[in-house]
C-alpha positions as CSV (number, residue, x, y, z in Angstrom):
1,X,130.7,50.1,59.4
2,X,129.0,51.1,62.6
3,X,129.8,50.9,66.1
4,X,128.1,48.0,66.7
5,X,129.0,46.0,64.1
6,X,132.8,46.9,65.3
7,X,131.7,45.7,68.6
8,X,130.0,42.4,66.9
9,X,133.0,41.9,65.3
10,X,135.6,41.8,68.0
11,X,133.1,40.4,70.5
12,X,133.6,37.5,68.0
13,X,136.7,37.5,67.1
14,X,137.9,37.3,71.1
15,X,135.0,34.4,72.1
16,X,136.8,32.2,68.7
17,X,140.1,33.1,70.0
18,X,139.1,32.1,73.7
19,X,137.2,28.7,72.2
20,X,140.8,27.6,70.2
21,X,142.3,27.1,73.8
22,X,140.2,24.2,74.6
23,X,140.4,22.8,70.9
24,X,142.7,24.0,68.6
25,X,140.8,23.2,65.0
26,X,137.5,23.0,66.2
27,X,136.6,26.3,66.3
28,X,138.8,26.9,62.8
29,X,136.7,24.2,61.7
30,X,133.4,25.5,62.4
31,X,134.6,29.1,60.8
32,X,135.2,26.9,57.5
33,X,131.4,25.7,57.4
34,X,130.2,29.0,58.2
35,X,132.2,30.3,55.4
36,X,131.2,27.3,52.9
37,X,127.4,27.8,53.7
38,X,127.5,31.5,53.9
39,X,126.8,32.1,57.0
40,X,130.3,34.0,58.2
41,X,132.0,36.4,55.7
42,X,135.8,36.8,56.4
43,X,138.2,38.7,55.6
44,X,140.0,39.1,52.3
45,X,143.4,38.3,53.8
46,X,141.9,34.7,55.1
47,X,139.0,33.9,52.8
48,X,141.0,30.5,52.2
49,X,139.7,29.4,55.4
50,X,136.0,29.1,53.4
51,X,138.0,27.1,50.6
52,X,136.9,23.3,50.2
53,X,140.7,22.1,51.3
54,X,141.2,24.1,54.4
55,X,137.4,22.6,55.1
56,X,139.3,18.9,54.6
57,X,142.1,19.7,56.4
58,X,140.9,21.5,59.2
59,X,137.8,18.3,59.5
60,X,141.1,15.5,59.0
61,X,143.0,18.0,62.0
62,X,140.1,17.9,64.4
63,X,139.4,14.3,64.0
64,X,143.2,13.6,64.6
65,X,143.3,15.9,67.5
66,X,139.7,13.9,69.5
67,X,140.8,10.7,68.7
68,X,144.9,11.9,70.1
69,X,143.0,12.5,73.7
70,X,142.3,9.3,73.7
71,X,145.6,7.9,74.1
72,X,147.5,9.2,76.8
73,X,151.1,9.3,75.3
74,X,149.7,11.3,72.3
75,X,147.7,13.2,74.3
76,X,150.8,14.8,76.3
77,X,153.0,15.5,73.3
78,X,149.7,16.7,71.5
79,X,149.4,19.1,74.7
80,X,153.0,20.3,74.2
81,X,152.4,21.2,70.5
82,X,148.8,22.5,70.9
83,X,149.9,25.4,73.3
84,X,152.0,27.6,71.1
85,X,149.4,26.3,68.2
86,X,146.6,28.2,70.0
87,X,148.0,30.8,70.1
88,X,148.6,31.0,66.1
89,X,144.9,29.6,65.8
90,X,143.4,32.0,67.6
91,X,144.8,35.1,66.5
92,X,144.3,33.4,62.6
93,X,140.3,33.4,64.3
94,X,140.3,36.5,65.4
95,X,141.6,38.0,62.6
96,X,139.7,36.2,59.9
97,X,136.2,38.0,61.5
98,X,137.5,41.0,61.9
99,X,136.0,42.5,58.2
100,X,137.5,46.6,58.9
């Protein structure tokens, strides 16, 4: 693998990472398709993120997590549990680009 495709990789491993703070599955989400259509080879380790039910789950998760910032009681509790979840999610993101 050469330097820059080291570089690509971490580049985009840290910008997925940085985009699950604002939405948690989003961003996993998006990895899914990528990996469903091709377009975003991951690692062995989490190659079930390109599977057909993390692409369900992850679309049934994001959904739930819009539609909770739309009611303000969910949206505080969904706050409290999204934190330490971004964390998790991000270093999954991170991870699952990072091919070497």
């Amino acid at each position: 693998m050469s330097e820059f495709d080291v570089a690509l990789s971490i580049a985009l491993g840290v910008g997925l990472a940085a985009a699950v703070g604002f939405r948690v599955f989003l961003p996993l989400l998006v990895m899914s398709i990528a990996a469903q259509t091709d377009h975003l080879t991951l690692s062995d380790d989490l190659a079930w993120l390109g599977t057909p039910p993390a692409l369900t789950l992850l679309g049934v998760a994001t959904v739930a997590e819009v539609l909770a910032y739309y009611i303000p009681g969910v949206d505080n509790a969904l706050d409290a549990l999204a934190t330490p979840a971004a964390l998790v999610a991000g270093t999954l993101a991170s991870a699952a680009v990072m091919v070497e």
